[in-house]
C-alpha positions as CSV (number, residue, x, y, z in Angstrom):
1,X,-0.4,22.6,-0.9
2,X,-2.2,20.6,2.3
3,X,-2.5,23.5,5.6
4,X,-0.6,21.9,8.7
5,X,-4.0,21.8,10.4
6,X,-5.9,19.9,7.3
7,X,-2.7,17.5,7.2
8,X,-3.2,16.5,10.8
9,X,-7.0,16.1,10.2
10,X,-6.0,13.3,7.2
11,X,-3.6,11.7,9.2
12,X,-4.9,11.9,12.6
13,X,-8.2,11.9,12.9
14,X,-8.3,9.8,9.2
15,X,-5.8,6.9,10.2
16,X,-4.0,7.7,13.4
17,X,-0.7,5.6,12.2
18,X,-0.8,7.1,8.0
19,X,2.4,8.7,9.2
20,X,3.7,4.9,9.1
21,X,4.9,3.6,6.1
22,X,2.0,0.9,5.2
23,X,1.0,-1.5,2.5
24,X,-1.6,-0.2,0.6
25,X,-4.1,-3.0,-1.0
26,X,-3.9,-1.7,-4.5
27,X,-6.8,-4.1,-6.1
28,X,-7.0,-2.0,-9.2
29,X,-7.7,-4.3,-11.6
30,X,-8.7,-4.5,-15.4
31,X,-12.2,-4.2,-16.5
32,X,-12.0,-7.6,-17.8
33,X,-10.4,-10.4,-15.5
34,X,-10.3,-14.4,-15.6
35,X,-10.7,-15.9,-12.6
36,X,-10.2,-19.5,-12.5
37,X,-11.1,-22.4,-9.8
38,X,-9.1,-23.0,-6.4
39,X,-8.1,-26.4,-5.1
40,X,-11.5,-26.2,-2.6
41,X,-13.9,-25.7,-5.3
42,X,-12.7,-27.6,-8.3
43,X,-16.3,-27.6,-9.8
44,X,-15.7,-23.7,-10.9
45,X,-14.9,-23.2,-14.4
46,X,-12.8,-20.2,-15.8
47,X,-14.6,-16.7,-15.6
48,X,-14.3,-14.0,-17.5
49,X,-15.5,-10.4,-15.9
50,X,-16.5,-8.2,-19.0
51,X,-18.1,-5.1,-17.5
52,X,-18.2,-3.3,-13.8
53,X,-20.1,-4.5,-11.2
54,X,-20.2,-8.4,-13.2
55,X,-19.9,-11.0,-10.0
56,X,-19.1,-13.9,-10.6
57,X,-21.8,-16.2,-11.1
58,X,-20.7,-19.0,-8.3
59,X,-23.1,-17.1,-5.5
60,X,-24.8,-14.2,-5.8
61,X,-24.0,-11.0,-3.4
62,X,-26.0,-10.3,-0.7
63,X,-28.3,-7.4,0.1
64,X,-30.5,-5.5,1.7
65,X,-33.7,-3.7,1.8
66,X,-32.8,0.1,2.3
67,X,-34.8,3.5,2.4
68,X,-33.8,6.2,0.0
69,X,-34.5,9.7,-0.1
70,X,-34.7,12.4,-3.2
71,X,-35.3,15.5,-3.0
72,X,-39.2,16.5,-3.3
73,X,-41.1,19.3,-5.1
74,X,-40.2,22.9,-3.8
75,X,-43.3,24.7,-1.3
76,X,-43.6,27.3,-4.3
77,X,-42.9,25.3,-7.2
78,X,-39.7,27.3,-7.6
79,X,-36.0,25.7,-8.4
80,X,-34.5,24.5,-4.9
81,X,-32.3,26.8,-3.5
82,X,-30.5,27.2,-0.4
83,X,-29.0,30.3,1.1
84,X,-25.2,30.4,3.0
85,X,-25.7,33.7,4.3
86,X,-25.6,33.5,8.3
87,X,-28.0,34.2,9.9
88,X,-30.1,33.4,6.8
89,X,-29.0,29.4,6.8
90,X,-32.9,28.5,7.0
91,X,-33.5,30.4,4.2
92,X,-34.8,27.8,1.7
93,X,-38.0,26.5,0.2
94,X,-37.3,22.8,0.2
95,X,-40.7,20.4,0.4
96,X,-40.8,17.6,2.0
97,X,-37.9,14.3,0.6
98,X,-40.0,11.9,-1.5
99,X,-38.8,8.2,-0.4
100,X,-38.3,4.8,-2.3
101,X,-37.4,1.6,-0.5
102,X,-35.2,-0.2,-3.0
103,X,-32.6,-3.0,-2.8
104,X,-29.1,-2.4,-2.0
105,X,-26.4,-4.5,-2.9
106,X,-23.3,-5.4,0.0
107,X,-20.0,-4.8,-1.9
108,X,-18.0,-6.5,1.6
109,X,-18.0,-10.1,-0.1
110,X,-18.6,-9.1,-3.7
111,X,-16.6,-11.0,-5.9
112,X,-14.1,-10.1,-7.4
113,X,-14.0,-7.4,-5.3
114,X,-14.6,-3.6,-7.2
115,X,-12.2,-1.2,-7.2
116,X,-11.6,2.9,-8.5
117,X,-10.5,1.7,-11.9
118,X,-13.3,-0.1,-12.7
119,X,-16.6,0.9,-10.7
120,X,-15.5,4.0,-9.2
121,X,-15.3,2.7,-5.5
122,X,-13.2,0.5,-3.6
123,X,-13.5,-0.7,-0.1
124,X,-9.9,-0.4,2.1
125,X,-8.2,-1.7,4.7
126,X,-6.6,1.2,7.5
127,X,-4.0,2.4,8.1
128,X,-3.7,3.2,4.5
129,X,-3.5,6.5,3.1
130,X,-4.8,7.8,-0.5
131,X,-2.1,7.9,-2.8
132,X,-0.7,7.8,-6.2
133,X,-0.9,4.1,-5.4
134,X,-4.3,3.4,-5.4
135,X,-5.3,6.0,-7.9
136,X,-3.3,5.7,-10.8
137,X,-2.8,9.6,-10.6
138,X,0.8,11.7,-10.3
139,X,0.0,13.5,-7.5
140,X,-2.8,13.8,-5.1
141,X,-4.1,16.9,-2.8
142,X,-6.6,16.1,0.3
143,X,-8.5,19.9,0.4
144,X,-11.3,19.4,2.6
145,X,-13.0,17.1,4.8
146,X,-16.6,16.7,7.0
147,X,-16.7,15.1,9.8
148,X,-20.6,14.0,10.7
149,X,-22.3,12.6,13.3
150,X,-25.5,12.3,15.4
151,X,-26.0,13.8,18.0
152,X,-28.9,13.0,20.7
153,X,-31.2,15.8,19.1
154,X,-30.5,15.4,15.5
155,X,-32.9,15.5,13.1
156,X,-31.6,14.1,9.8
157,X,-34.7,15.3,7.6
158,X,-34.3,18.9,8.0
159,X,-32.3,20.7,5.2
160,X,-30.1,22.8,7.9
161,X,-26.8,22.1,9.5
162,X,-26.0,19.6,7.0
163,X,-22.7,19.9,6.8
164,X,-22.5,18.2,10.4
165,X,-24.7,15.6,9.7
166,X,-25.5,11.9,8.0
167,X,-27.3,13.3,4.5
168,X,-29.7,11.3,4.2
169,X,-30.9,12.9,0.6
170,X,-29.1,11.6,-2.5
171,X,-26.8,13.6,-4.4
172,X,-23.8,15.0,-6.3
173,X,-21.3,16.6,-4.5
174,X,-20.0,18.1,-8.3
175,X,-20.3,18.1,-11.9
176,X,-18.2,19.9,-14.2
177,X,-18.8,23.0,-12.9
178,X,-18.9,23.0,-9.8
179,X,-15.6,20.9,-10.1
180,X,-14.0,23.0,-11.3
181,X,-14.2,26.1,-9.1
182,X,-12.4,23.5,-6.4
183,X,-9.9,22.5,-8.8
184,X,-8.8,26.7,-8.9
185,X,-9.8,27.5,-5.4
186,X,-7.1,24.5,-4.0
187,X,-4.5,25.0,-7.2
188,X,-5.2,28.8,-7.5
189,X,-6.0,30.3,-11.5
190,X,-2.9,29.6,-13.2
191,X,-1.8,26.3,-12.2
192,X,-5.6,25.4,-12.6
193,X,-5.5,26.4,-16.4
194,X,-2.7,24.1,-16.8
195,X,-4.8,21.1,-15.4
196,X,-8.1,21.9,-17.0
197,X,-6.6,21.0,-20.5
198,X,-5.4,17.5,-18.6
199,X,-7.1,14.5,-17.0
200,X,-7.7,15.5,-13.4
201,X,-10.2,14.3,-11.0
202,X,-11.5,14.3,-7.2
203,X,-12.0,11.4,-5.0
204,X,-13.8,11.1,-1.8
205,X,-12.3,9.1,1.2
206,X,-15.4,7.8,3.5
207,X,-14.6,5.8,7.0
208,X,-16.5,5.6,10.2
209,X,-15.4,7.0,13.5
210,X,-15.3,5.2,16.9
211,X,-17.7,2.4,16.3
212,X,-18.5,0.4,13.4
213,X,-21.9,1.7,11.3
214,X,-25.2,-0.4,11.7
215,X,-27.5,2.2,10.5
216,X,-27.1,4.7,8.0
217,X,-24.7,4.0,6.0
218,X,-23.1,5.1,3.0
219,X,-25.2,4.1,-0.2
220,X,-24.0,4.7,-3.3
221,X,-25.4,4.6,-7.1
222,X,-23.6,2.8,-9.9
223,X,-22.7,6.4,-12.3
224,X,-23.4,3.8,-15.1
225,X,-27.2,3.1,-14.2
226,X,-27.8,7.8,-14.3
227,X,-28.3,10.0,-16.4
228,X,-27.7,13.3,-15.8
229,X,-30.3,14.7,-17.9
230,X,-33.1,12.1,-16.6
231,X,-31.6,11.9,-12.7
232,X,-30.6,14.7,-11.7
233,X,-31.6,18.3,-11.0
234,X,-29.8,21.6,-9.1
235,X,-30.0,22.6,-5.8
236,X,-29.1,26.5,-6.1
237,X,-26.9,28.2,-3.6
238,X,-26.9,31.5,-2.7
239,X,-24.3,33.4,-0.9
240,X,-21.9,30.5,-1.7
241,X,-18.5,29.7,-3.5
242,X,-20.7,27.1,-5.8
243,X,-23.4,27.7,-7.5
244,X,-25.2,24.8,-7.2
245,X,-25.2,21.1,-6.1
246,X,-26.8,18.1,-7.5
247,X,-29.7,16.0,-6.1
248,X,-31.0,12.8,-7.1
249,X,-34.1,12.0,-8.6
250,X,-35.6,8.8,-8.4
251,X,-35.4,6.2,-11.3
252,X,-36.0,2.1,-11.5
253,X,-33.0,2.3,-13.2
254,X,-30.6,3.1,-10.1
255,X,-28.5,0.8,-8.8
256,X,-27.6,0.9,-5.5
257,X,-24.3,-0.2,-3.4
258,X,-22.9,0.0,0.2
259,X,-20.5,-2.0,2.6
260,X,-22.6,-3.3,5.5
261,X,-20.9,-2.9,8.8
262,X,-17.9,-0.6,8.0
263,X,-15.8,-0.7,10.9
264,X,-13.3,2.4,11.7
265,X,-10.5,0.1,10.6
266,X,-11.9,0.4,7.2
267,X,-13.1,2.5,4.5
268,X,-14.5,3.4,1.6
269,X,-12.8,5.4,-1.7
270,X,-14.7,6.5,-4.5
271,X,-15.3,9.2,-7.6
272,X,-16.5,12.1,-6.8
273,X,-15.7,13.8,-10.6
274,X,-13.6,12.6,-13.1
275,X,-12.7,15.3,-16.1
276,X,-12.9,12.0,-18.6
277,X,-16.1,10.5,-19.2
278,X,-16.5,7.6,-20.3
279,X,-14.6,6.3,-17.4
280,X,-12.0,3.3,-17.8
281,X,-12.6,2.4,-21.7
282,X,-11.6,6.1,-22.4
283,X,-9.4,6.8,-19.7
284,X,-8.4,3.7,-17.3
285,X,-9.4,5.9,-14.3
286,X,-12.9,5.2,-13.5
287,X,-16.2,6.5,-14.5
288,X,-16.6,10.2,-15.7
289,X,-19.5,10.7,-13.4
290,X,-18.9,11.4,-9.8
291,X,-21.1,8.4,-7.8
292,X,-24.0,9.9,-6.2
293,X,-24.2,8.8,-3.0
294,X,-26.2,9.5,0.9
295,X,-26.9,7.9,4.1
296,X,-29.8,5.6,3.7
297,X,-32.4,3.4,6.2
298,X,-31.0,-0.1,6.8
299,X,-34.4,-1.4,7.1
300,X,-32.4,-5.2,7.9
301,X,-29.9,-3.1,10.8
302,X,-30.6,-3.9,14.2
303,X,-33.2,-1.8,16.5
304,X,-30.8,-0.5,18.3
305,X,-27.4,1.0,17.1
306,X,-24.6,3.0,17.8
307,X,-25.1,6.8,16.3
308,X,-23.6,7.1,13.7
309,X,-20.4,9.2,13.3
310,X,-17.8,9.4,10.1
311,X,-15.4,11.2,8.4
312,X,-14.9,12.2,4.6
313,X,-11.8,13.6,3.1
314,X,-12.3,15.1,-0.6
315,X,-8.7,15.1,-3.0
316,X,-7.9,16.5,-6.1
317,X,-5.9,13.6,-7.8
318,X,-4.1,14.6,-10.8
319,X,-2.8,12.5,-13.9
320,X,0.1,13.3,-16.1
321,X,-0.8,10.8,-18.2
């Protein structure tokens, strides 16, 4: 179901060596787990976790102070649309991103670490490839992928080009929806029918290219800490396969995640969309909401940095179960 050419783009220019056979650092854990002293620290007492995103209470995570952007009122006061059409790509009647600096908390030494089951992201070693593995699904089909960068000239804060580009505005990639039209454009009608009815998903597969990132990074939001009705509204598409996509509206109540200093060797795998809600107490897969994620200001990253450059790989995983 994965073109020759889109193959070679996951295992090439992905992880150069995922043709090798390679142990994959499964770290899919329960929502609840003890953890219990080591021979170093014998002060620690037994801990229990009891919900995602608990760390243990020996040392709090670190963080930083980060700059995030939502989308702003339209010019005419009109829902935001964009248009597809070429030559008509600038066709849109954004306003200008409202902006909240907020902390965001460092997942690299977060302990115990998270992982897909329970938060919806998990932070990987390379060369490592997304598999049945490490999602808990039956089968597993990469169907697109962006690679983004910038360039010399870029300007991150216009709405064009984005596709080549940090996006440095919050937001969904799908809902239900939209998720759907991928799950039948990659699976085609009928074999897409079947899978509706079933627990099926898509997860995201984020890593940086050439050097390691130091400024605008990948920021994530916890799906537990939205609401959909209270965080979110659509950006409308025209000439388009989708409809719509999903921006991010600010709320206190957003909590906010990243790995600080993801090397190429690494990277990050998270939910996208997941056809159960309710996440791992219904399903054991993860939350139902896709994590709404962008680039954000490091306001602690150094002056200067290397431009940033990445590459994301979206996959349809599929469970039997």
């Amino acid at each position: 179901m994965i073109s020759r050419a889109l193959r070679a783009q996951v295992e090439g220019s992905l992880w150069p060596n995922a043709h090798r056979t390679a142990p994959v650092r499964r770290g899919i854990l329960p929502t609840k787990r003890t953890i219990t002293a080591t021979n170093r620290s014998p002060e620690r007492t037994p801990w229990t976790k009891k919900k995602p995103f608990d760390h243990a209470p020996w040392g709090s995570p670190s963080s930083t102070k980060g700059i995030i952007r939502f989308l702003g009122p339209t010019k005419d006061g009109n829902p935001a649309f964009l248009d597809f059409k070429k030559g008509q790509e600038n066709g849109t009647n954004f306003g200008p991103s409202l902006e909240a600096t907020v902390d965001v908390t460092d997942l690299r030494n977060f302990e115990p670490p998270t992982t897909l089951a329970s938060e919806g992201i998990e932070w990987i070693y390379a060369p490592s490839i997304l598999s049945e593995d490490n999602t808990g699904a039956s089968q597993v089909v990469a169907y697109n992928f962006r690679h983004r960068r910038i360039e010399q000239n870029t300007n991150l804060f216009d709405p064009y080009n984005f596709s080549a580009k940090p996006l440095p505005n919050f937001h969904m990639d799908n809902d239900a929806e939209t998720a759907a039209v991928n799950l039948r454009r990659v699976l085609g009608n009928e074999e897409a029918e079947r899978w509706l009815s079933k627990h099926w998903g898509i997860v995201n597969v984020w890593r940086p290219v050439g050097d390691v990132v130091r400024q605008w990074p990948l920021g994530l939001v916890d799906a537990r800490s939205l609401s959909p009705s209270r965080d979110t509204v659509p950006i409308y598409t025209r000439n388009n396969y989708k409809t719509h996509f999903t921006a991010l509206k600010y709320s206190s109540r957003l909590r906010f995640y990243y790995v600080s200093n993801l090397a190429p060797d690494e990277a990050l795998i998270y939910v996208d969309f997941d056809s159960v809600p309710g996440g791992e107490e219904a399903s054991g897969h993860g939350p139902g909401l896709g994590m709404a994620h962008g680039a954000f200001e490091d306001l602690g990253a150094p002056e200067v940095t290397p431009r940033r450059r990445s590459i994301e790989v979206r996959c349809l995983v599929l469970y039997e179960k």
